[in-house]
C-alpha positions as CSV (number, residue, x, y, z in Angstrom):
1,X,122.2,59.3,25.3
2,X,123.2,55.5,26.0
3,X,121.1,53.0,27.1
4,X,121.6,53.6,31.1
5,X,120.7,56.8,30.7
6,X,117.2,56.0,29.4
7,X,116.8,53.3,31.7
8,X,117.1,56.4,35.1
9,X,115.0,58.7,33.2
10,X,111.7,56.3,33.0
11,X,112.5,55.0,36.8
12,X,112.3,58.7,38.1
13,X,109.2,59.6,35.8
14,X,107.6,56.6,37.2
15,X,108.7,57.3,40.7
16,X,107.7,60.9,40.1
17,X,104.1,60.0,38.8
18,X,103.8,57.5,42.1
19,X,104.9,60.3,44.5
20,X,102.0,62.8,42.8
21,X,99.7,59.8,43.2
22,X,100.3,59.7,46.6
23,X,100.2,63.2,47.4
24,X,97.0,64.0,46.0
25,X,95.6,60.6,47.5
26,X,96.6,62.5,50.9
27,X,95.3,65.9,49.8
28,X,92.0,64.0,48.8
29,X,91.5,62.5,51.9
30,X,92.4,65.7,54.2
31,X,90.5,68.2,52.0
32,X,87.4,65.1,52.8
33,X,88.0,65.0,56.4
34,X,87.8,68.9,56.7
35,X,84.7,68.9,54.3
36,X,83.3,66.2,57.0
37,X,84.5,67.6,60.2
38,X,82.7,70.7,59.1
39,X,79.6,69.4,58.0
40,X,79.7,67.2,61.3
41,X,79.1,70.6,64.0
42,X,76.0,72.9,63.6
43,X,74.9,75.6,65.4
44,X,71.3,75.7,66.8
45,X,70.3,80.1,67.2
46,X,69.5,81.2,70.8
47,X,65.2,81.4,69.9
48,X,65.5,78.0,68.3
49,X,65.1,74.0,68.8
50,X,67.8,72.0,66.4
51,X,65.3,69.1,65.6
52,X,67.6,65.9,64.4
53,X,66.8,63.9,61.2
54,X,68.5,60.6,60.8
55,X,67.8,58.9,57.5
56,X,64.7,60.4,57.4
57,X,63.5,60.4,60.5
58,X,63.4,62.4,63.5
59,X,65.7,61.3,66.0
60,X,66.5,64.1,68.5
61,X,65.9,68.0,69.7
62,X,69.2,69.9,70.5
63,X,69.1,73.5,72.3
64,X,70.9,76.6,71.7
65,X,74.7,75.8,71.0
66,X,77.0,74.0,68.8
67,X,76.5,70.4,68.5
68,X,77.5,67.2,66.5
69,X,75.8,65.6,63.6
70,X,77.0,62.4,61.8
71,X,77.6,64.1,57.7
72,X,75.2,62.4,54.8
73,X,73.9,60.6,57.8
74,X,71.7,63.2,60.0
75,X,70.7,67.2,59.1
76,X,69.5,68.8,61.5
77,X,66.5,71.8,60.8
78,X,66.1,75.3,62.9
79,X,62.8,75.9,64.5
80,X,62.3,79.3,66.3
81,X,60.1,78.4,68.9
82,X,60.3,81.6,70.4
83,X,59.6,84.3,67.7
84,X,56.2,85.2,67.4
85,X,54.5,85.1,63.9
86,X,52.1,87.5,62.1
87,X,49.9,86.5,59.6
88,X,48.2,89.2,57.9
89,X,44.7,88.0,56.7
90,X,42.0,89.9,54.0
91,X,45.0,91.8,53.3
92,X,48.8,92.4,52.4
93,X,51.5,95.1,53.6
94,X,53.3,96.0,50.0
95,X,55.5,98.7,51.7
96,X,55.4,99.7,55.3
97,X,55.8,103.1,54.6
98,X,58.0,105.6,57.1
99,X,58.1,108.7,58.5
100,X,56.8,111.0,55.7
101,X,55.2,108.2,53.8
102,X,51.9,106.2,54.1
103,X,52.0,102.1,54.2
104,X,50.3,100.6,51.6
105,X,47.8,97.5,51.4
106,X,46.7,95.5,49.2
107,X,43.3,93.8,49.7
108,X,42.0,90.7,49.4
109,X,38.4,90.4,48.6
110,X,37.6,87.0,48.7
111,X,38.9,86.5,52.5
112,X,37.2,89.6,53.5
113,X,33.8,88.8,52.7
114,X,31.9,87.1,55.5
115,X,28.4,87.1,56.4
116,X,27.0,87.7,60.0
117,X,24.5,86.4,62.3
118,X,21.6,89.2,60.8
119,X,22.8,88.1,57.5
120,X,24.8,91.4,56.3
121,X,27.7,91.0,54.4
122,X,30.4,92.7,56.3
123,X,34.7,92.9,55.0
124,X,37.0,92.0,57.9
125,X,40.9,92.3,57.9
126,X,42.8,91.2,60.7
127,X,46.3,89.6,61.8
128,X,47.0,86.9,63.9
129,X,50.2,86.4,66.2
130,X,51.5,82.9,66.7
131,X,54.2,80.7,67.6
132,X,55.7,77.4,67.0
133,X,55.2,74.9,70.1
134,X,55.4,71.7,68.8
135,X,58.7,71.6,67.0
136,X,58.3,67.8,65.3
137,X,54.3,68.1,65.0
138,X,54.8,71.8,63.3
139,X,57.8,69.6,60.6
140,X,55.8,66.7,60.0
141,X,51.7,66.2,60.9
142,X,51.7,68.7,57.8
143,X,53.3,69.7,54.3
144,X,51.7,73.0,54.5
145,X,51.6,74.4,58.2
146,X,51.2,78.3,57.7
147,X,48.8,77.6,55.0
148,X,46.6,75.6,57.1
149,X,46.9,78.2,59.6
150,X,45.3,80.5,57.2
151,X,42.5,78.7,56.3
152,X,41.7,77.7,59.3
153,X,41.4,80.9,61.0
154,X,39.1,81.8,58.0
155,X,37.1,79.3,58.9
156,X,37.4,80.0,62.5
157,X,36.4,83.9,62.1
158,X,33.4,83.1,59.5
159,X,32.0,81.0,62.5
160,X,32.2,83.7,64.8
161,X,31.0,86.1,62.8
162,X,28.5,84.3,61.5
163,X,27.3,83.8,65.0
164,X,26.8,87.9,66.0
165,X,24.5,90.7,64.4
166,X,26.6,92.8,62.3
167,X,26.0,96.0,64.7
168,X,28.1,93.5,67.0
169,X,31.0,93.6,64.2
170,X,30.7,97.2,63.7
171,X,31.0,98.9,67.0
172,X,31.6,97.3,70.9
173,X,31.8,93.6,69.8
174,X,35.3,93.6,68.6
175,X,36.7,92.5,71.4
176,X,34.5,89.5,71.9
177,X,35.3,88.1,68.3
178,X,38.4,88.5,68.7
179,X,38.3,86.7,72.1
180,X,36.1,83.6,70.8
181,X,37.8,83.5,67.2
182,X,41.2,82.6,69.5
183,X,39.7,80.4,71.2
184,X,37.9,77.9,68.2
185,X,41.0,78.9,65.6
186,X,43.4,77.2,68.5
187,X,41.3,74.0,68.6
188,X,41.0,73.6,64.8
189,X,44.6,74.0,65.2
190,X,44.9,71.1,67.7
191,X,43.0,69.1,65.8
192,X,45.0,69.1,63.1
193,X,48.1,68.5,64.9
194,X,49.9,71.7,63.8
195,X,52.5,72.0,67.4
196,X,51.4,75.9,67.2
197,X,50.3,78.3,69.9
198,X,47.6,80.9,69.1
199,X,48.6,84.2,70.7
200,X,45.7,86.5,69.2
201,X,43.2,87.2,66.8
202,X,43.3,91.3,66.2
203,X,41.1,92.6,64.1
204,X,42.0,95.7,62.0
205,X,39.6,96.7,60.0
206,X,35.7,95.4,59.5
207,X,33.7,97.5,57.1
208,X,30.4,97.3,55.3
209,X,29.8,97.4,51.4
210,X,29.9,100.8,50.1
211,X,26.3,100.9,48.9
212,X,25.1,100.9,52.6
213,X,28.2,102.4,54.6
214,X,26.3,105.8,54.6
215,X,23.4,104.1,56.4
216,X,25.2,102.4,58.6
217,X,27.2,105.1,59.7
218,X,24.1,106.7,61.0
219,X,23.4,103.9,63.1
220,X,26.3,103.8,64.9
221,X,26.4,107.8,65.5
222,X,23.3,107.0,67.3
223,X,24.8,104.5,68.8
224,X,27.8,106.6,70.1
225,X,25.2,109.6,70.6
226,X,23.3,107.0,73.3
227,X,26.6,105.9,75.1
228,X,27.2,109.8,75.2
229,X,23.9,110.3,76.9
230,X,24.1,107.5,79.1
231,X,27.7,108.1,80.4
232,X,26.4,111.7,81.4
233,X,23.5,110.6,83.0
234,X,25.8,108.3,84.8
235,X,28.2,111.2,85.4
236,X,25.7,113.6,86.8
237,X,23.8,110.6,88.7
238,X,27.1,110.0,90.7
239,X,27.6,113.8,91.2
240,X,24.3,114.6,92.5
241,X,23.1,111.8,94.6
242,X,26.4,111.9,96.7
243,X,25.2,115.8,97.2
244,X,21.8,114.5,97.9
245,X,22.3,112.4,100.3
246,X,24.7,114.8,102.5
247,X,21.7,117.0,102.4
248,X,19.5,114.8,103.5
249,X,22.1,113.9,106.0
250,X,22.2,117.5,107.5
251,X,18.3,117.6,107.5
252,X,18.3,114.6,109.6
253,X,20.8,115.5,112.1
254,X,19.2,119.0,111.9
255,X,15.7,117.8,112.8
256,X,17.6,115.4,115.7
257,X,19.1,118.3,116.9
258,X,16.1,120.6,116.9
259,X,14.2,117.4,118.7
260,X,16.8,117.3,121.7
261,X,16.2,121.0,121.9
262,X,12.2,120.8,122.3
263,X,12.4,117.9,124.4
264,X,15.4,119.8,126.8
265,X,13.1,122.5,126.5
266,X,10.2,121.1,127.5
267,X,11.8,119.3,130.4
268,X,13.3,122.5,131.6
269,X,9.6,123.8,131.5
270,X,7.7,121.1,133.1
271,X,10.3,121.1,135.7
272,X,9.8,124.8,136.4
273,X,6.0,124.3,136.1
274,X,6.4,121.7,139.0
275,X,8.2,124.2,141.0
276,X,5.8,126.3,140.9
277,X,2.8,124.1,141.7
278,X,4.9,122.8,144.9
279,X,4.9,126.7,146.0
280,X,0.9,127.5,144.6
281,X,0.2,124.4,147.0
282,X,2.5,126.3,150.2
283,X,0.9,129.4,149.5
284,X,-1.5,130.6,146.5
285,X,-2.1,134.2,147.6
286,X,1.6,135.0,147.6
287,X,2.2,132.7,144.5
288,X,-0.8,134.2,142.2
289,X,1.3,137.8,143.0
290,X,4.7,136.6,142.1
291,X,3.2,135.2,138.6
292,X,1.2,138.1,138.1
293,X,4.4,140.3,138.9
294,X,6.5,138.2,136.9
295,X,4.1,138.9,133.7
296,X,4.3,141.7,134.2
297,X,7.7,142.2,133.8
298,X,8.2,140.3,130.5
299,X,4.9,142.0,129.1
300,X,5.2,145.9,129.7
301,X,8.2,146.2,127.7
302,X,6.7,145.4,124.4
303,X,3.5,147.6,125.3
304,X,3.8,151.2,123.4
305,X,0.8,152.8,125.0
306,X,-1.1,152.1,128.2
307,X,-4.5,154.5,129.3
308,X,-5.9,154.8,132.7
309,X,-9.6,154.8,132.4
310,X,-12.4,156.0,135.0
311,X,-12.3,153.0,137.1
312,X,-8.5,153.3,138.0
313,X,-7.2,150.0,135.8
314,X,-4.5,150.3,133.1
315,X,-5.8,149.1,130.2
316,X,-4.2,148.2,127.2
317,X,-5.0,149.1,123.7
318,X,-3.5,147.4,121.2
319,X,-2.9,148.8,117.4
320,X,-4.3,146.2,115.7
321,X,-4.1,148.1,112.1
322,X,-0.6,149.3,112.4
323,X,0.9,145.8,112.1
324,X,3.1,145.6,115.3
């Protein structure tokens, strides 16, 4: 191989090793423009709010869709504002069983255990249903939102409770401590800034000790037993007054009628009784014979027996003993 020879073969090898320089140059670049076009778009879900950071700091809220961020510059976090949240509370779901199998529970002793107005120790479980509001309060007034949550609705429950006698707890109070723990656990959570929406406090389960459940139970089978009694007392009250009062309601307009009757009669009487005194007036002698007539006619048919004594009159003898 002469000297020209040599001289080519190093000019294309160095012509070769600039041409690979330059293509991976250009493959670098394209493969980082594709890496930063696609790190650039985002997609915010249809229940959420994108909320925008910008070197650390929140900068915007985007809606459902596919937006634009600037890459190593702004990320961007999903907050579903519109799913609502359980939090389980004095106890935890292990396995939510199915059709032929039980769910199972853990408990949790030391947020069950609360004391009551009457100062009974009572064990409470309950859930509470929430949702995010407040997309940049919920992402930065607190490190630990859902834990505060919990601990403040322990709080919020114990006050409640702690407020009621424990019959209160136990039987037809549920409702209103789960009413009035919604109410205070929403403004701890205002207070604290948390940019979440209380939707309820339930309460599953509230149980006494185990040393006293058999006592209690019998207080509130009385209790039951007296709403028994009272609802059919109630029952019965509304079924016989209503039949009461119609009865009393036919008696009236029975003694109303029977009134109009006398007084129609009695009219019809004095009326006739006039009549007659006009004619006594005209002519007594003829009158006196008509009445006497006229008794006699409505009398003689009831009379079984009539004798004619010595002197001519009929006289009637009446059968005192034979009842008629």
């Amino acid at each position: 191989m002469d000297e020209r020879t040599t001289i080519n073969l190093n000019d294309y090898r160095q012509r070769l090793g600039t041409t690979m320089k330059k293509i991976v140059s250009v493959v670098s670049g394209i493969v980082l423009l594709l890496i930063l076009a696609i790190s650039s778009v985002y997609m915010v879900d249809a229940d959420s709010v994108g909320v925008v950071w910008t070197l650390g700091k929140i900068t915007d809220e985007t809606q459902p869709g596919i937006h634009l961020k600037i890459p190593l510059v702004q990320r961007v976090d999903n907050v579903p504002v519109k799913q609502v949240f359980r939090r389980e509370i004095g106890f935890q779901t292990i396995s939510e069983g199915g059709p032929n199998t039980p769910a199972q529970y853990r408990s949790i002793p030391v947020q069950q255990r609360m004391l009551t107005g009457d100062e009974n120790i009572v064990y409470v479980d309950y859930t509470i249903q929430y949702r995010i509001s407040n997309p940049r309060a919920y992402l930065v007034n607190t490190a630990m939102p859902i834990e505060t949550l919990d601990k403040a609705s322990e709080a919020a429950i114990r006050l409640v409770v702690g407020e009621e006698p424990i019959d209160m707890a136990l039987t037809d109070g549920k409702a209103h401590i789960q009413t009035k723990t919604t109410e205070v656990l929403q403004g701890i959570v205002d207070s604290y800034g948390l940019g979440i929406t209380i939707q309820s406090v339930q309460l599953q389960d509230v149980a006494v000790p185990s040393e006293v459940e058999p006592a209690f139970k019998l207080v509130v089978n009385a209790k039951e037993e007296k709403e028994t009694k009272i609802n059919l007392a109630e029952r019965h009250r509304n079924t016989v007054l209503p039949q009461a009062k119609g009865e009393a309601e036919r008696m009236i307009q029975a003694a109303l009628g029977y009134r109009e009757e006398r007084v129609e009669r009695a009219k019809g009487d004095v009326a006739r009784f006039e009549a007659i005194l006009a004619e006594y007036g005209k002519s007594k002698s003829s009158t006196k014979t008509r009445l006497y007539y006229e008794m006699l006619r409505e009398t003689l048919p009831s009379v079984e027996h009539i004798y004619i004594t010595n002197d001519g009159d009929a006289l009637q003898l009446l059968n005192i003993g034979s009842g008629n």
